[in-house]
ZAMI-521101 format. One line per 2 residues: number of its first residue (from 1); their letters; for each residue z, x, y of C-alpha. Coordinates in steps of 0.001 Angstrom, whole numbers, always signed. Example, Ala and Ser with C-alpha at 12.3 -4.5 7.8 and 13.67 -1.06 7.14 Angstrom:
1) as) +7800/+12300/-4500; +7140/+13670/-1060
***
This chain:
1) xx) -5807/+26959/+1903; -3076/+25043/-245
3) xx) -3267/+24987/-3837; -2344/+21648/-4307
5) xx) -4528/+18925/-3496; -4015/+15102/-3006
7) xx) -3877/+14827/-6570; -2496/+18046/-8001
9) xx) -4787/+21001/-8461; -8701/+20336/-9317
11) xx) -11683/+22398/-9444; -14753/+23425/-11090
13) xx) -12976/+24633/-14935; -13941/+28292/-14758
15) xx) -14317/+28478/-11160; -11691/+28538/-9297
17) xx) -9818/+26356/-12170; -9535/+29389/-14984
19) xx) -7093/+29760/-17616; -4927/+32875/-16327
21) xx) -4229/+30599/-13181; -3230/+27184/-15224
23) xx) -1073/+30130/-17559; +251/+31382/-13514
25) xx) +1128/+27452/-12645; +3002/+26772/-15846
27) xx) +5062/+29672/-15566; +5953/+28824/-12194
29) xx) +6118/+25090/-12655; +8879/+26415/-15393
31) xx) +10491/+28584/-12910; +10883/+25380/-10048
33) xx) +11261/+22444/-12926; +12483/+24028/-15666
35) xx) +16148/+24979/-13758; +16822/+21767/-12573
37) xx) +20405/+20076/-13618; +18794/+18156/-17092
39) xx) +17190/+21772/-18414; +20955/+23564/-17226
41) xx) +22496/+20813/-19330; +20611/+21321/-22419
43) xx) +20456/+24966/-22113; +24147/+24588/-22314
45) xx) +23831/+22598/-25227; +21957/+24933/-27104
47) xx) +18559/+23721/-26214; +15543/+24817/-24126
49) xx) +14018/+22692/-21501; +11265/+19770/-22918
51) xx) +8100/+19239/-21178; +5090/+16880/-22053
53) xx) +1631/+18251/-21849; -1499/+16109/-21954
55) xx) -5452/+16088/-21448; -8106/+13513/-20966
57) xx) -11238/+14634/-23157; -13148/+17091/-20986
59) xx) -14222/+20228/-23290; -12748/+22457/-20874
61) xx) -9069/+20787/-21040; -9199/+22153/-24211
63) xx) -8679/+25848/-23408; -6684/+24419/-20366
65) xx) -4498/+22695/-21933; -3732/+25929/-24206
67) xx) -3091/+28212/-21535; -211/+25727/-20146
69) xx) +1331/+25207/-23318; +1206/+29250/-23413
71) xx) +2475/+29739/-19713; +5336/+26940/-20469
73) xx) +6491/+28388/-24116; +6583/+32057/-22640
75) xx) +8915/+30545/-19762; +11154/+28892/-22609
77) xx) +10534/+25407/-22381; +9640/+23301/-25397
79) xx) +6057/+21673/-25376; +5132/+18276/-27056
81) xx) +1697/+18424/-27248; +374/+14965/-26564
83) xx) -3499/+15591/-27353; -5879/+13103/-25364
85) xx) -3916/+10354/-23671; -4028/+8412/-20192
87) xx) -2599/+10141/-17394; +21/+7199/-17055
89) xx) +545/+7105/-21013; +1805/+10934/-19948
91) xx) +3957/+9663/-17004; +5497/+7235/-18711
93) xx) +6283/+9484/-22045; +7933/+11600/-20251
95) xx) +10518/+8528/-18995; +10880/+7633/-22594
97) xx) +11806/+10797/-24131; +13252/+12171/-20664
99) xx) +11413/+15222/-20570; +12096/+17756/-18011
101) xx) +9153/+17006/-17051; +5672/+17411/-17735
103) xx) +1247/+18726/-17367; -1442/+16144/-17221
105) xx) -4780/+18039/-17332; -7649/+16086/-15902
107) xx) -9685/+15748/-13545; -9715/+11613/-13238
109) xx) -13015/+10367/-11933; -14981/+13432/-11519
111) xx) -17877/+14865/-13824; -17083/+16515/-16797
113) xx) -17223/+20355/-15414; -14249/+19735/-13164
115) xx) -11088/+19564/-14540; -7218/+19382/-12997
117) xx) -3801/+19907/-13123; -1162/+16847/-12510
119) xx) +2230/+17882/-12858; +4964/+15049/-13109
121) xx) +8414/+15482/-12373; +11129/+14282/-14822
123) xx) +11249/+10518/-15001; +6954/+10693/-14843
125) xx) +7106/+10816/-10897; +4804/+12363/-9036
127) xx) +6066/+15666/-7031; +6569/+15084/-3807
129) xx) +4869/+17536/-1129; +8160/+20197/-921
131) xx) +8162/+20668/-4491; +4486/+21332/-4427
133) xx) +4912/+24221/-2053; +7537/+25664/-4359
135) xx) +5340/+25939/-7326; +2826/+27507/-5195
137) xx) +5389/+30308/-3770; +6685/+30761/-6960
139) xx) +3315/+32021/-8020; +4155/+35098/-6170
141) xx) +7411/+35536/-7769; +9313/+36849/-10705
143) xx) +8806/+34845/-14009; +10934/+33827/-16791
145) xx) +10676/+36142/-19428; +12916/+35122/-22407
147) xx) +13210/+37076/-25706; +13647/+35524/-29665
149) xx) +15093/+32553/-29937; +14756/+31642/-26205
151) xx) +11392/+31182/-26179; +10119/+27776/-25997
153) xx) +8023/+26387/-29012; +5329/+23931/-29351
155) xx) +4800/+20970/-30879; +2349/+18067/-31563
157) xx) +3955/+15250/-30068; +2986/+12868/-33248
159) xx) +3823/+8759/-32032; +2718/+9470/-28041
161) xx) +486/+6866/-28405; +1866/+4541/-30396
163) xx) +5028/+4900/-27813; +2410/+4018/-24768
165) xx) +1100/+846/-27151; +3906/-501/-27869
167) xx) +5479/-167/-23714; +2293/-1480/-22723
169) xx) +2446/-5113/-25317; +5955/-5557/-24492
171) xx) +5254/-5652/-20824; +2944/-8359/-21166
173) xx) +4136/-12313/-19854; +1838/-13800/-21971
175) xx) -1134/-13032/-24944; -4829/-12772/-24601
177) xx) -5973/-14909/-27392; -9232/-16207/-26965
179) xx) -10559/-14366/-24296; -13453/-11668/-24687
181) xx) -12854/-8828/-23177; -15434/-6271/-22526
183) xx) -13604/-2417/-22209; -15834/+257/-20751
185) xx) -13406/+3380/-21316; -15407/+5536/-19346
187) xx) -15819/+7891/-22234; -12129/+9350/-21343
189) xx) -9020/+9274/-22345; -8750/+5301/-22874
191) xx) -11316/+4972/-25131; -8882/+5055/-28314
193) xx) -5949/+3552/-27206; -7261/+914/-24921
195) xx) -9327/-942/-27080; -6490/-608/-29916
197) xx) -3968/-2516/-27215; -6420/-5100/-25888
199) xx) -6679/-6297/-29813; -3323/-6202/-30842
201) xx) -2508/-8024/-27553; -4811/-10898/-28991
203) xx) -8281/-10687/-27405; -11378/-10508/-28886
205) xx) -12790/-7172/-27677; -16564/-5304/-26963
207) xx) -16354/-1686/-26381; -18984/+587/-24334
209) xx) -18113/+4206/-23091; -16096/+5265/-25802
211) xx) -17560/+8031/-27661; -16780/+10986/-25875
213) xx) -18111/+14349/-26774; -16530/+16601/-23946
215) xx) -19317/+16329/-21923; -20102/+12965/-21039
217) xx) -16808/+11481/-18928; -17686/+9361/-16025
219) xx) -21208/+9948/-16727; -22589/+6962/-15594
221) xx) -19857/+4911/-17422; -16567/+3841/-15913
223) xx) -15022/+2427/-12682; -17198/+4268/-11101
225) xx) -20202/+2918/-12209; -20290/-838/-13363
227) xx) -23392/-1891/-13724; -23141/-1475/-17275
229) xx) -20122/-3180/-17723; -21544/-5923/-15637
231) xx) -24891/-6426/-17859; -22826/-6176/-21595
233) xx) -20545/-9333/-19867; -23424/-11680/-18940
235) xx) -25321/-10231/-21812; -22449/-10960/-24144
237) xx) -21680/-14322/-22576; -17929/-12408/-22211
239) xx) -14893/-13886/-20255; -14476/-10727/-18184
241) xx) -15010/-6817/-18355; -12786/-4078/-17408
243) xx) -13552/-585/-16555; -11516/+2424/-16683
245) xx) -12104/+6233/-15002; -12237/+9176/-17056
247) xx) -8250/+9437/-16951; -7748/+5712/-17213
249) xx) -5473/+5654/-14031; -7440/+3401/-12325
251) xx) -8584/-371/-13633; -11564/-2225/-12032
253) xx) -13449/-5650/-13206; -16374/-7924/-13572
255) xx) -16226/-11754/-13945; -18380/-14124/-16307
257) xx) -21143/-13597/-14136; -20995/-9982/-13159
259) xx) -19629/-9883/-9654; -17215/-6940/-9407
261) xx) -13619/-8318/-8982; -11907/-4458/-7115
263) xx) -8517/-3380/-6132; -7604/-5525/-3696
265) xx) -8898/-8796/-5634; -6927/-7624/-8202
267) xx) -3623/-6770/-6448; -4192/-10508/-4640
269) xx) -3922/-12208/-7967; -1186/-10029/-9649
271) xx) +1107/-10569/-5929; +298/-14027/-5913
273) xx) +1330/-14451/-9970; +4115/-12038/-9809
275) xx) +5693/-13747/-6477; +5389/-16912/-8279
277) xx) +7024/-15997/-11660; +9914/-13886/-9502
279) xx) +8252/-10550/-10142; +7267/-9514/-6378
281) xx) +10421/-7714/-4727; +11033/-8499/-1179
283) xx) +7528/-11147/-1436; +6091/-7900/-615
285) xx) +2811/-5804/-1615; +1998/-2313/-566
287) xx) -1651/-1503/+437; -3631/+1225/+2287
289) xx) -5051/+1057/+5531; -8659/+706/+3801
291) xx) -7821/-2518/+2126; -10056/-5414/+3092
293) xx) -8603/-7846/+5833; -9405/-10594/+3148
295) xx) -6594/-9405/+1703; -3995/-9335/+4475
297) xx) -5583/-12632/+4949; -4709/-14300/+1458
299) xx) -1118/-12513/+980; -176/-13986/+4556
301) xx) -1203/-17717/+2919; +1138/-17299/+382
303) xx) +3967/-15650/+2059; +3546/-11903/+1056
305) xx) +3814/-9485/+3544; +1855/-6171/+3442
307) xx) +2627/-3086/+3742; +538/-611/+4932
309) xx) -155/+3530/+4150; -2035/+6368/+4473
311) xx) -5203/+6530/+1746; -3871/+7992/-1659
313) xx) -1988/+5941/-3996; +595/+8801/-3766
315) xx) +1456/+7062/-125; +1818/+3920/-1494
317) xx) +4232/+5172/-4527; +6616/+6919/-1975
319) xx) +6757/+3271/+103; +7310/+1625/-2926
321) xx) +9901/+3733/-4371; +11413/+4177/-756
323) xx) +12483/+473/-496; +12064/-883/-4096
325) xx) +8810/-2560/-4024; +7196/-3842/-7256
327) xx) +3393/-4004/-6843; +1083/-1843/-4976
329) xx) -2515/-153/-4685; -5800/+717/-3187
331) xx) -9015/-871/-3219; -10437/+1835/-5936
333) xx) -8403/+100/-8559; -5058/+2326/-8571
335) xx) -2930/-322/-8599; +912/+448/-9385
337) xx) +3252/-1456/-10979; +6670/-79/-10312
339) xx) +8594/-2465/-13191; +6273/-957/-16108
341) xx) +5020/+2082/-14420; +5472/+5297/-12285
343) xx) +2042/+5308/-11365; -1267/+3851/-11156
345) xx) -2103/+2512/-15144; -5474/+1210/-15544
347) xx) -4384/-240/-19115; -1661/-2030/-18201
349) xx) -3218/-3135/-14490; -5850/-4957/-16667
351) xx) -3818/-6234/-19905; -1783/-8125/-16741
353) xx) -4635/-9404/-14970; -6442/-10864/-18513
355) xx) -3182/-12247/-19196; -2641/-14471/-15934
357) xx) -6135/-15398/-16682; -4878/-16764/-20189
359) xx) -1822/-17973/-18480; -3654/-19944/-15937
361) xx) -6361/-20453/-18075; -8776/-19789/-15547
363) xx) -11433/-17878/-15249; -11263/-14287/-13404
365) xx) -13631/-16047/-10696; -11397/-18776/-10034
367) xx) -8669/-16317/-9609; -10421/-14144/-7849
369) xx) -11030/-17208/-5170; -7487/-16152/-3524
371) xx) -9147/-14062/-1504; -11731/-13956/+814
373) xx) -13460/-10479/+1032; -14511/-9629/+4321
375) xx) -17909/-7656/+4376; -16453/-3496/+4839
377) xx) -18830/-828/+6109; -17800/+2571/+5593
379) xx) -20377/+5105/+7528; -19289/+8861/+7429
381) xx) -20307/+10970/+9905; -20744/+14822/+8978
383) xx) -20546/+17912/+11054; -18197/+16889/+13625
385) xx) -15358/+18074/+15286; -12503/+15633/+13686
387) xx) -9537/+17445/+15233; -10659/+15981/+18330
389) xx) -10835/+12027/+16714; -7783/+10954/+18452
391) xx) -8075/+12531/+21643; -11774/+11582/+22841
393) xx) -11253/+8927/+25249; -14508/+7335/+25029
395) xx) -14597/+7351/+21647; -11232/+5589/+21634
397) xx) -12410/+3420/+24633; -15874/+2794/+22197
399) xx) -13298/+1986/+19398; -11508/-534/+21636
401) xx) -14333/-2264/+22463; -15190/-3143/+19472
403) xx) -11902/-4268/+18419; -12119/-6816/+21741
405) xx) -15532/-7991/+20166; -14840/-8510/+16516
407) xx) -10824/-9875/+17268; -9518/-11337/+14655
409) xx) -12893/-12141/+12919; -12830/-8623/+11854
411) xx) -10866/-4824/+11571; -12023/-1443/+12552
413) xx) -10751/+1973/+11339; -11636/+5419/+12543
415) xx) -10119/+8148/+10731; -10583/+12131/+10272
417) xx) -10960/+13294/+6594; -7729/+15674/+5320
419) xx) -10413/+17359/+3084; -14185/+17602/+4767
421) xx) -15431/+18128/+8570; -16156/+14628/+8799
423) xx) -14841/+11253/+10088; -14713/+8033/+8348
425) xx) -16157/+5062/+10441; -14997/+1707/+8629
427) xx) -15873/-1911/+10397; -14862/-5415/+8460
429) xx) -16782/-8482/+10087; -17182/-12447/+9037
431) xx) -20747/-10892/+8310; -22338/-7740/+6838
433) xx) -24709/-7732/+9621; -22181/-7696/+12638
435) xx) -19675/-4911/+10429; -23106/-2356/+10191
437) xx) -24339/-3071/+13995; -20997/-2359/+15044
439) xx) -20336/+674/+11873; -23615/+2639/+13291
441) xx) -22477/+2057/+16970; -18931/+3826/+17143
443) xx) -20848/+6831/+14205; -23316/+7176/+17259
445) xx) -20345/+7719/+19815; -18726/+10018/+17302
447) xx) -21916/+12147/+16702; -22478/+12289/+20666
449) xx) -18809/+13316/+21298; -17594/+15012/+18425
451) xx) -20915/+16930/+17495; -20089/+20942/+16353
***
């Protein structure tokens, strides 16, 4: 089974996640990334390699953390230790100091005793698959050993954040003044710097989720879970709230009342905004294939087109960088800015939308109104065969059917999982009650046909 996972490596931290193997895949991360044409160049300058290491707050990314720094310095490359940042505040550090390249260890939205390892490639991209597999052979093979003065050293990297604040206020179009903002932080990595940029960027600002302890990320705080967020905002009588994950990649919100504004809502507003202020290259967005036809709906009103990908905002980075895209996302609030970012930023995602609310001066429901969300039913069926997804003809004939039915009115999307033996099941209808009639009826073909 590969190493690498849809989002770098992630497990339970002292499972299968243990120091000697983050120590392993820093040493071999310096043996693929630490060779490349930049480290030659400054090797033949007189200096070692630079790479950027990082955590979100987890107690275990603590002794993680170390054992990278250790497996990087013992390859020779120079470490500036970040501390407890976002994973895009990483990404985009390494762009501003032009690192090598650089170790993000987190494990995003999951509880506390998982943890991860994100590596980023110089420039704060995101490795692409082949690169992957290198780092994983080179596991097997001979690592760098160097002696005295070619060792690397390590160092606290002392103005990371204050670098990410000040990128983040100069990317804004407009201020925040006199909007209240409500910032759950998801007891991660945002819950310093966040609320820090939110006020310098002018708005008045509430703060829940932001004591973490090690222990307590995602814990019924964060993107994840908003009914907290929603309650302080109509509790507070606040303009909007805006909720983080643990590693503050991801940005979701709540309006005035407490309706959950997601991904999609969000990327509708920023395309529209953007494509009005000539921000949105090619009058294009890029979206997944689980978006909600609301929003394929709204772009095509205002002369967007969408692009579509595979499920991971990984896909939607390599369309975007592929032909030069500015704005892209999934529905779970990674949403990608490509002028200000290398990757999904929850900070800056919502610092933009509050801002075209203070631009418009409208409230994030009127915004919001762009789009039409179609009721989405997502049923997953367990315990099935889902090699054989695409090649059951009366499954695909049940599939069809139901496509004939719900026409235009509505979207269906059957897909295997790349991680679990089960198969996704997603209908969009004009009405909750026709998506779940006809959700349940293809998941009752699928468990007939496809049953182990």
């Amino acid at each position: 089974m590969p190493l690498f996972g849809t989002d770098g490596v992630r497990g339970l931290a002292n499972g299968p996640l243990t120091a000697d193997l983050a120590l392993h895949l820093a040493q071999a991360t310096a043996v693929v990334l630490g060779q490349g044409r930049s480290a030659e160049a400054r090797r033949a300058a007189g200096r070692r390699p630079t790479a950027v290491v990082a955590r979100d707050p987890r107690v275990s990314g603590e002794f993680l953390t170390a054992a990278v720094a250790a497996g990087l310095a013992s390859s020779g490359v120079d470490v500036l230790d970040a501390g407890v940042i976002p994973t895009p505040a990483a990404a985009f550090l390494i762009g501003d100091i032009d690192a090598d390249f650089g170790v993000m260890v987190s494990a995003s939205h999951n509880p506390a005793p998982d943890n991860g390892i994100k590596i980023f490639a110089r420039g704060g991209v995101k490795l692409p698959d082949i690169v992957e597999q290198r780092i994983e052979a080179a596991l097997d093979g001979q690592m760098l050993q160097p002696t005295g003065a070619g060792v690397g050293r390590i160092r606290r990297f002392a103005d990371a954040e204050d670098r990410y604040v000040v990128h983040l206020l100069g990317s804004l179009p407009h201020r925040l003044d006199g909007i209240h903002v409500v910032l759950d932080c998801a007891h991660g990595a945002a819950s310093g710097v966040s609320p820090e940029t939110f006020k310098d960027a002018g708005a008045q600002v509430t703060v829940i989720g932001a004591d973490p302890d090690g222990l307590n990320i995602n814990d019924g705080v964060g993107s994840t879970h908003l009914d907290n967020l929603a309650e302080a905002v109509v509790r507070l009588g606040a303009d909007v709230g805006i909720a983080h994950d643990g590693d503050a990649d991801r940005c979701l919100a709540v309006d005035a009342r407490g309706n959950v504004v997601d991904g999609d809502q969000i990327m509708a507003i920023l395309a529209v905004s953007m494509k009005e202020r000539g921000h949105l290259a090619d009058d294009t967005l890029v979206a997944t294939v689980m978006s909600n036809l609301g929003l394929h709906r709204a772009m095509a009103d205002h002369g967007i087109r969408v692009v579509q990908t595979a499920v991971g905002d990984r896909y939607v980075l390599e369309a975007m960088n592929e032909h030069g895209y500015s704005l892209g996302g999934e529905q779970s609030g990674h949403v990608i800015m490509s002028e200000f970012a290398t990757t999904g930023d929850g900070l800056l995602t919502g610092l933009h939308l509050v801002a075209e609310m203070a631009r418009r001066k409208a409230t994030l429901a009127e915004l919001a109104s762009v789009m039409t969300v179609y009721p989405q039913v997502l049923v997953n069926v367990r315990d099935v065969d889902r090699a054989r997804v695409e090649t059951d003809e009366a499954l695909q004939a049940e599939v069809e059917a139901v496509r004939a039915k719900l026409g235009d009115t509505g979207r269906v999307l059957l897909r295997a999982s790349g991680t679990e033996p089960l198969v996704r099941v997603m209908v969009e209808a004009a009405d909750a009650a026709s998506a779940e009639g006809y959700a349940e009826r293809i998941a009752a073909v699928v468990r007939e046909r496809l049953a182990i």
